[in-house]
C-alpha positions as CSV (number, residue, x, y, z in Angstrom):
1,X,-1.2,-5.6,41.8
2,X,0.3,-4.0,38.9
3,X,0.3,-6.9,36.7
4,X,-3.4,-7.5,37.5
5,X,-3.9,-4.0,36.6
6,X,-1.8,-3.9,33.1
7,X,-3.6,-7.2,32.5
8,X,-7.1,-5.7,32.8
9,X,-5.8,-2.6,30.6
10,X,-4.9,-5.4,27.6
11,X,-8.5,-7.2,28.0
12,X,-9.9,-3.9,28.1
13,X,-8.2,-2.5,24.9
14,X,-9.1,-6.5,23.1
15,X,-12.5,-5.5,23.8
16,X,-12.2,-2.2,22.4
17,X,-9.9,-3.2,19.4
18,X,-10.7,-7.1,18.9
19,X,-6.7,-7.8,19.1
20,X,-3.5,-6.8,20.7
21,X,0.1,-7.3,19.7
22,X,3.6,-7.5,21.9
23,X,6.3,-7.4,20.5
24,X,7.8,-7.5,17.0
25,X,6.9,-10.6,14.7
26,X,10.7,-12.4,12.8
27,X,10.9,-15.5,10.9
28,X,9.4,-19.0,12.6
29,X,13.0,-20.1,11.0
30,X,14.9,-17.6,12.7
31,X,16.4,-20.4,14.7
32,X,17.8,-22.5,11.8
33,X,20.5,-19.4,11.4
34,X,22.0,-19.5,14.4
35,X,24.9,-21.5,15.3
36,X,25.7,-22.8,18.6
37,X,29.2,-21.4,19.1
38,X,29.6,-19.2,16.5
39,X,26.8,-16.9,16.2
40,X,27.4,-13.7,18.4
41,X,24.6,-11.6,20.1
42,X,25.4,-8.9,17.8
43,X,24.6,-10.7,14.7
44,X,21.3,-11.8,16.4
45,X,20.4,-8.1,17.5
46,X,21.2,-6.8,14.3
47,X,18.5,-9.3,12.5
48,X,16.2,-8.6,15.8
49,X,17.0,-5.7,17.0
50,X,17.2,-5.1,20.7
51,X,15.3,-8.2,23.4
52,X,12.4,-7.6,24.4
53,X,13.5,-8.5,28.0
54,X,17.3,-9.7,29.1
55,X,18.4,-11.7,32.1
56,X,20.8,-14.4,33.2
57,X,20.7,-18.1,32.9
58,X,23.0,-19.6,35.7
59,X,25.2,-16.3,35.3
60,X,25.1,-16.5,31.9
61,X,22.9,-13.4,29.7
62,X,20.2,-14.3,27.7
63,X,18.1,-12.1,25.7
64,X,14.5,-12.9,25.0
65,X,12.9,-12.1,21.5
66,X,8.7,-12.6,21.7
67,X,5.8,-12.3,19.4
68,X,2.3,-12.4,20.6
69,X,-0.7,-11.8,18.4
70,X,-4.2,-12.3,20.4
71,X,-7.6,-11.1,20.2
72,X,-11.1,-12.1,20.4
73,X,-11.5,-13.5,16.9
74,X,-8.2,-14.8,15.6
75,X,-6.2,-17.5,16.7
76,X,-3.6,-16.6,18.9
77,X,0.0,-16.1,17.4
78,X,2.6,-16.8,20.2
79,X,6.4,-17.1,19.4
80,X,8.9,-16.9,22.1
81,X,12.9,-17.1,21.3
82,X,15.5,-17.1,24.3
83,X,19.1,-17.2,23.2
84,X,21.7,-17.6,26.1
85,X,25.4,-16.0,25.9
86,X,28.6,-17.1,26.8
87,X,30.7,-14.3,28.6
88,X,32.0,-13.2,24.9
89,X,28.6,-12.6,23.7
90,X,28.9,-16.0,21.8
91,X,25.5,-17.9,22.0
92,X,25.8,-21.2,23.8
93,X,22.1,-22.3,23.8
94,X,18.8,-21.6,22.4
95,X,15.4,-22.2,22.9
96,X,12.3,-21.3,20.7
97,X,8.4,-21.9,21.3
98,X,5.5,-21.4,19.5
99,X,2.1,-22.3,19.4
100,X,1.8,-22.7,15.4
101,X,4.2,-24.0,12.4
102,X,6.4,-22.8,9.8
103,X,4.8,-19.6,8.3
């Protein structure tokens, strides 16, 4: 119920505004710098700065990093960037989707 009610609140405020933003916008090349068992999550949060949402991946933390841009009369801007951890904070996988290309 909650989610159908914070959902109306961001359709509402589109209407009001024309657009909405969540989260904070970084490079559509972001990925390119990071290095499968090398880079560490602190040199990701310190480009990043903290996820916008953290979990696990088969027991394994991820962090998610996300970008959305919508409104009424813009294209939508949607960029969504999971990294995945080992236990020493080393990233083991990543995964990035977006809905447009290289900015």
């Amino acid at each position: 119920m909650k989610k159908i009610i914070n959902a109306f609140c961001l359709l509402g405020m589109m209407g009001v505004f024309g657009c909405a933003t969540i989260g904070n916008n970084f490079p559509h090349d972001f990925t390119s710098r990071i290095e499968i068992g090398k880079t560490t999550r602190l040199e990701i949060e310190k480009a990043l700065g903290s996820p916008f949402r953290t979990g696990l991946d088969s027991g394994d933390p991820t962090a998610s990093y996300l970008y959305y841009r919508l409104g009424l009369f813009i294209s939508p801007i949607t960029k969504d960037l999971t990294v995945t951890y080992s236990s020493e904070g080393i990233v083991k996988r990543c995964v990035f989707n977006s809905n447009v290309g290289s900015e």
